[in-house]
Backbone bond lengths (Angstrom), bond angles and torsions (degrees), N, CA, C in turn:
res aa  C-N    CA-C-N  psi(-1)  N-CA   C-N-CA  omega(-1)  CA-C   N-CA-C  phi
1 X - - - 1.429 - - 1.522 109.64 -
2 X 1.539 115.93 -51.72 1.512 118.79 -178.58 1.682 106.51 -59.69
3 X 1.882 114.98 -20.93 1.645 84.18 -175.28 1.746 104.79 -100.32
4 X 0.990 106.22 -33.90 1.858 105.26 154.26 1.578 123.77 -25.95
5 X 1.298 115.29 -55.30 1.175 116.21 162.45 1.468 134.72 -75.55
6 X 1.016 127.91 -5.47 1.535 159.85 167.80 1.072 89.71 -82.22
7 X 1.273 136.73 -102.34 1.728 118.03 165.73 1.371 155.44 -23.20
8 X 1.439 107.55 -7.87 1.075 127.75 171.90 1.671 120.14 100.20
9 X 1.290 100.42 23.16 1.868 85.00 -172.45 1.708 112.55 -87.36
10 X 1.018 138.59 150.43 1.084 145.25 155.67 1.507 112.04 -24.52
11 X 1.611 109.54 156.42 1.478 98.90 176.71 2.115 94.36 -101.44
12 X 1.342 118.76 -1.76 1.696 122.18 167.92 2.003 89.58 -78.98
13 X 1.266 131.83 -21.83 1.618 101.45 -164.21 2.323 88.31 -112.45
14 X 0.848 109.20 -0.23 1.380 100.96 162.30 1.647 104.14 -96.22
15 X 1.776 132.25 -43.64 0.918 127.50 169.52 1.880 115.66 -49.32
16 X 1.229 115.48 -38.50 1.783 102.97 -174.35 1.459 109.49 -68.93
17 X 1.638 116.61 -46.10 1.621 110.38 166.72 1.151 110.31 -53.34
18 X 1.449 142.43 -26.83 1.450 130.98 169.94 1.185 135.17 -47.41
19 X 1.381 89.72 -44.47 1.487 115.61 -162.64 1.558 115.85 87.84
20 X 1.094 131.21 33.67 1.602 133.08 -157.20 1.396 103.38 -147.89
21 X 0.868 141.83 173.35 1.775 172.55 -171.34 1.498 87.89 -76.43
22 X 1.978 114.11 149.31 1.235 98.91 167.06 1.651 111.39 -91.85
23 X 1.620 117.28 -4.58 1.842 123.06 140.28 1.221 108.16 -26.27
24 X 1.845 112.73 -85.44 1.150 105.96 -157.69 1.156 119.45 -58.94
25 X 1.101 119.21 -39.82 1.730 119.74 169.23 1.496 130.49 -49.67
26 X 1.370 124.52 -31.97 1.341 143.42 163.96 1.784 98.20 -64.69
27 X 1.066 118.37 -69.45 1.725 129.16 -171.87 1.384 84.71 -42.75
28 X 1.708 123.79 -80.34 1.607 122.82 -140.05 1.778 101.57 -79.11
29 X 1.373 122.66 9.29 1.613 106.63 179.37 1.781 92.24 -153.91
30 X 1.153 104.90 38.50 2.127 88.40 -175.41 1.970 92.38 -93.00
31 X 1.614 96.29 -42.07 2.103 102.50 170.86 1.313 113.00 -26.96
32 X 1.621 94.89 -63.45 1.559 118.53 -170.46 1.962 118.61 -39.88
33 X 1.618 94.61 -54.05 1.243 98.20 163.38 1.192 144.58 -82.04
34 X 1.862 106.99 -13.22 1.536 118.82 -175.38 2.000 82.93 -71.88
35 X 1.161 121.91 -44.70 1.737 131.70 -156.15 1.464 98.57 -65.33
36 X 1.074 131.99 -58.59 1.407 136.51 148.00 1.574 129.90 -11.86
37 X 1.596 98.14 -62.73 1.620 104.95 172.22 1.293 115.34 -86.76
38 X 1.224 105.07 -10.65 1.920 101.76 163.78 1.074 122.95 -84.35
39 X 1.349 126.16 -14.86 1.436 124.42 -169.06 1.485 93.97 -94.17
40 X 1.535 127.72 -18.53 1.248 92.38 176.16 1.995 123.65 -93.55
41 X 1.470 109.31 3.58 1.344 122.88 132.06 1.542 147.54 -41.64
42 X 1.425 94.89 -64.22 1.499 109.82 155.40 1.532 115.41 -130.12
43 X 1.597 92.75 98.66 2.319 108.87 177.50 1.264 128.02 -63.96
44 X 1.226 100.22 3.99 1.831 118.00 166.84 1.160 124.25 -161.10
45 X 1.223 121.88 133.83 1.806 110.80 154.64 1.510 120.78 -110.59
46 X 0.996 145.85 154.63 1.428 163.84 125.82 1.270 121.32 11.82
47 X 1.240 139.18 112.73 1.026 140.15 169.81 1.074 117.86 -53.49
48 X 1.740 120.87 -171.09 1.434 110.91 171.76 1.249 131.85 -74.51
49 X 1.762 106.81 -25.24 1.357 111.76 -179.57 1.789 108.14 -77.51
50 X 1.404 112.63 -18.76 1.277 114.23 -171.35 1.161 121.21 108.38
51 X 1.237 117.09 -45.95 1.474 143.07 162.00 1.777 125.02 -30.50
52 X 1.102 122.92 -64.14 1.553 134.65 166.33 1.520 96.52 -101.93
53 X 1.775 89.04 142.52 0.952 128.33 179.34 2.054 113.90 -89.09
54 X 1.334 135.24 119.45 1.174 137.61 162.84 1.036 127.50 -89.87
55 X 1.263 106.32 98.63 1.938 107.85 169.74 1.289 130.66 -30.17
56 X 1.266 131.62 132.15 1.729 121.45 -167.34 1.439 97.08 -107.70
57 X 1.303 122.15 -27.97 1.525 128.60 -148.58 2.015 83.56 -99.55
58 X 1.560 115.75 153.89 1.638 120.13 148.51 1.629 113.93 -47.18
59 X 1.286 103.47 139.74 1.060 131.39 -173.53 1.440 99.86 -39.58
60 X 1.484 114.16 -60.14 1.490 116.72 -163.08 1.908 110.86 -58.17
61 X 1.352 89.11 -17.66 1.814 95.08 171.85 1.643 102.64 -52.29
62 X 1.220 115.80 -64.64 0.915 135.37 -164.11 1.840 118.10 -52.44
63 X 1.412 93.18 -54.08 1.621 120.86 -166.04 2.056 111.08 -136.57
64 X 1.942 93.03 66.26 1.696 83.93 -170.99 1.882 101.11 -66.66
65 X 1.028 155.34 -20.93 1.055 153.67 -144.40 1.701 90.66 -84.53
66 X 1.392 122.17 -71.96 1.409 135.47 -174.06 1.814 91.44 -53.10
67 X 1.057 132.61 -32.17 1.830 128.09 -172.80 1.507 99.41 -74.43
68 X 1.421 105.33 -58.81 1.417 88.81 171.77 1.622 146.11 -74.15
69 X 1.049 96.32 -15.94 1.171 109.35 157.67 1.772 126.12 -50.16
70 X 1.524 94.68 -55.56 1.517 88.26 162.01 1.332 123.14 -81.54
71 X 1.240 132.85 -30.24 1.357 123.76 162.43 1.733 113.64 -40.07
72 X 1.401 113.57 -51.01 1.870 110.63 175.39 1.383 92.09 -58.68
73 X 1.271 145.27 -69.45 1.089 134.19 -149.12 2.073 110.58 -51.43
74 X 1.603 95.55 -52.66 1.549 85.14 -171.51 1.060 109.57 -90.18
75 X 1.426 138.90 17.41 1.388 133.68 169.76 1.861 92.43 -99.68
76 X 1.339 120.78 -51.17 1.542 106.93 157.96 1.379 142.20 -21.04
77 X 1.649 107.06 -48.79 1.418 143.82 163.04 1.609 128.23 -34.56
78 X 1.898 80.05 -57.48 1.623 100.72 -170.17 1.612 102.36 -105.90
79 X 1.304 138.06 -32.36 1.215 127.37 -156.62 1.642 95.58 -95.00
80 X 1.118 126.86 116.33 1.266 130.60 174.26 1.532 118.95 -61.38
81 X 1.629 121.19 -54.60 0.918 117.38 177.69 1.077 148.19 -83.65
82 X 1.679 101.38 8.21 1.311 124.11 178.29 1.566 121.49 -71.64
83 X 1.631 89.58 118.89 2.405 63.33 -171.33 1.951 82.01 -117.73
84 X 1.394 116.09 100.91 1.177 133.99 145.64 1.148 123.71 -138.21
85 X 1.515 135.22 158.50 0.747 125.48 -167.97 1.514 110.52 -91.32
86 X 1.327 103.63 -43.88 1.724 112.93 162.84 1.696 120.70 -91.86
87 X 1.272 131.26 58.14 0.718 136.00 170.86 1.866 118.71 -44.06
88 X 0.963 143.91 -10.93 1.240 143.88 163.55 1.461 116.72 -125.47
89 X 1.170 133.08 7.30 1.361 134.44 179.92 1.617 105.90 -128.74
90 X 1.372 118.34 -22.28 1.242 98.66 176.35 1.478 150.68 -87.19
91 X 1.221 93.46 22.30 1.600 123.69 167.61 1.359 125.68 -119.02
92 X 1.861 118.76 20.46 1.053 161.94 154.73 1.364 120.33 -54.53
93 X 1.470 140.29 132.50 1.180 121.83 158.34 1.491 99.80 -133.38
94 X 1.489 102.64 141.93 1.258 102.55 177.67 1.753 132.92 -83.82
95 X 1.103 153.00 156.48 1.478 144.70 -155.58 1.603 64.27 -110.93
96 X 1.676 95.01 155.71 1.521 120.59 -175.98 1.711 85.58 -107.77
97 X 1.461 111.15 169.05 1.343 124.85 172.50 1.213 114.21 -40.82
98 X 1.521 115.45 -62.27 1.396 130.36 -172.78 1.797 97.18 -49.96
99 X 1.227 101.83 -61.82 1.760 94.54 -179.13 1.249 127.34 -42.24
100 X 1.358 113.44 -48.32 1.750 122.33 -162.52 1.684 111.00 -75.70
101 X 1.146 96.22 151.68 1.810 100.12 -179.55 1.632 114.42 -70.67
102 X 1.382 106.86 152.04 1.562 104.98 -176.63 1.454 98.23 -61.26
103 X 1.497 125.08 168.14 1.256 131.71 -179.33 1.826 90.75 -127.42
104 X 1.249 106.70 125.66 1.350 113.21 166.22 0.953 149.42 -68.25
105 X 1.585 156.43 54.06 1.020 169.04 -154.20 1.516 115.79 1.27
């Protein structure tokens, strides 16, 4: 739902694949996406003690190198005829330090 809407679909053309109202569909996933676009504002919050920090965003936000990595691995896994070794990363380029946005503490 969050990458549909990131793309632009309607919340009536994610609601008809649902099977639901484009209401109900807005009501049961609008959190989902406000939580989404906040985390990449604020990339962690606080535990209970205060102390550690919890990632809001997927891991691979965090750590794309370790994501892809498993992505080659289980597309390795499953695709039989694939004979690469990086089958999902190697048409990848990575942003160098200088490129990538600061990440906020």
């Amino acid at each position: 739902m969050i990458y549909e809407r990131q793309r632009g679909s309607s919340w009536a053309e994610i609601a008809q694949y649902l099977g639901m109202s484009p209401t109900e569909a807005e009501d049961r996933f609008a959190a989902n996406l406000h939580s989404w676009n906040a985390a990449f504002d604020v990339p962690y919050r606080l535990d209970e003690t205060g102390r550690k920090r919890i990632p809001q965003l997927p891991t691979a936000a965090y750590d794309p190198s370790w994501a892809c990595t498993q992505l080659d691995r289980w597309a390795g896994n499953r695709l039989i005829l694939v004979n690469d070794g990086h089958p999902v990363s190697s048409g990848l380029v990575m942003a160098s330090e200088d490129e990538a946005p600061p990440v906020t503490p």
